[in-house]
C-alpha positions in Angstrom: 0.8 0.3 16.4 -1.5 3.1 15.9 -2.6 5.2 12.7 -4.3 8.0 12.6 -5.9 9.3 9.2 -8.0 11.9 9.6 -9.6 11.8 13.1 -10.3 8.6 13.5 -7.6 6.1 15.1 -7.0 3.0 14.0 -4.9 0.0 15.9 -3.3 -2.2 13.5 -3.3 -5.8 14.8 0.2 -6.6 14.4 0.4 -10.5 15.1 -1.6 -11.2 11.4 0.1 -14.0 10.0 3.3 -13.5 7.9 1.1 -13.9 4.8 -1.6 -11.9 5.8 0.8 -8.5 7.4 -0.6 -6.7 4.7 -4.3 -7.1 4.9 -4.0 -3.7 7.0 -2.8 -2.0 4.1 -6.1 -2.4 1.9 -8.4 -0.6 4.6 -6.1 2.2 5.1 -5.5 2.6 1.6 -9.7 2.9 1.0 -10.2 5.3 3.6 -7.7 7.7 2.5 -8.8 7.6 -1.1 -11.9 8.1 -0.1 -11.1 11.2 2.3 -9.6 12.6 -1.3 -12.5 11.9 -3.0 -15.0 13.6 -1.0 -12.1 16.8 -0.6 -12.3 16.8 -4.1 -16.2 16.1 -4.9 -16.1 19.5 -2.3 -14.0 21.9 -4.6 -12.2 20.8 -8.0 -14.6 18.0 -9.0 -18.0 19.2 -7.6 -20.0 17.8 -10.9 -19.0 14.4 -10.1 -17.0 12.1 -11.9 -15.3 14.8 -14.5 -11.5 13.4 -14.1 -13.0 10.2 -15.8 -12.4 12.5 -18.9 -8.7 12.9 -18.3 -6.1 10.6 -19.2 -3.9 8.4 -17.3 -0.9 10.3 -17.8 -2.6 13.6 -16.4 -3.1 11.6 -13.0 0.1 10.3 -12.7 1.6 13.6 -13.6 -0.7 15.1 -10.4 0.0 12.2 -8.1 3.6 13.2 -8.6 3.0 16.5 -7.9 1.5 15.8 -4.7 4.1 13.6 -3.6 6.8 16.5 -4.2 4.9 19.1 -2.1 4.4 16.4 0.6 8.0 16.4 0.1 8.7 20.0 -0.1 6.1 21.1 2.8 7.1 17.7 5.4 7.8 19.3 8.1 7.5 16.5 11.1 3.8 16.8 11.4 1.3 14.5 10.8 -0.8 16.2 7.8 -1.4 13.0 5.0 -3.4 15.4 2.8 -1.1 15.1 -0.2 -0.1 11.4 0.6 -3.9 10.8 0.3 -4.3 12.8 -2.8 -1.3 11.5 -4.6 -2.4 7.6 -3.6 -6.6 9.0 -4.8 -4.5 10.4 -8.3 -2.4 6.8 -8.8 -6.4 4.9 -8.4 -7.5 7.0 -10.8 -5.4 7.0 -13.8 -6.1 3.2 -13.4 -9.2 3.5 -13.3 -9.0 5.3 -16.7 -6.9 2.7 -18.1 -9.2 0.1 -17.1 -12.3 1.7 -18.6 -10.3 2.3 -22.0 -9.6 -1.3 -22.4 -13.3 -2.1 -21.7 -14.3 0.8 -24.6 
């Protein structure tokens, strides 16, 4: 099985032990937050961490967003921009809930 996320390609190793199949998941999920990070340290967030200073709810409400115009705009191709966003927008509303339980 292959994945591709961005232009890289990755090979998933598909004979992992039942309780280890989703071990895959974890590096594929890093990447692509990271791809929306540095999209977004690039335009909307260029002074660094600002969407620490939203709330939770703001993220989610984005995340959503995203996943309807993957929705809207899938058209059979292969384009994970708004996947990546949406999954970068759910990591960050909790990370603001983590850092207001530590405050």
């Amino acid at each position: 099985m292959t994945s591709t996320l961005g232009t890289r390609k990755h090979t998933l190793i598909t004979t992992f032990p039942t309780e280890f199949a989703h071990l895959h998941l974890y590096g594929i999920a890093v990447e692509a937050i990271g791809k929306a990070l540095k999209d977004g340290a690039k335009g909307k967030y260029k002074k660094g961490h600002v969407w620490r200073e939203k709330r939770a709810p703001e993220h989610v409400r984005h995340a959503i967003d995203h996943l309807e115009a993957y929705l809207r705009d899938f058209s059979g191709r292969e384009d994970k921009m708004h996947l990546r966003h949406a999954l970068c927008r759910i990591a960050m509303s909790i990370d603001c809930l983590h850092l207001s339980r530590e405050s």
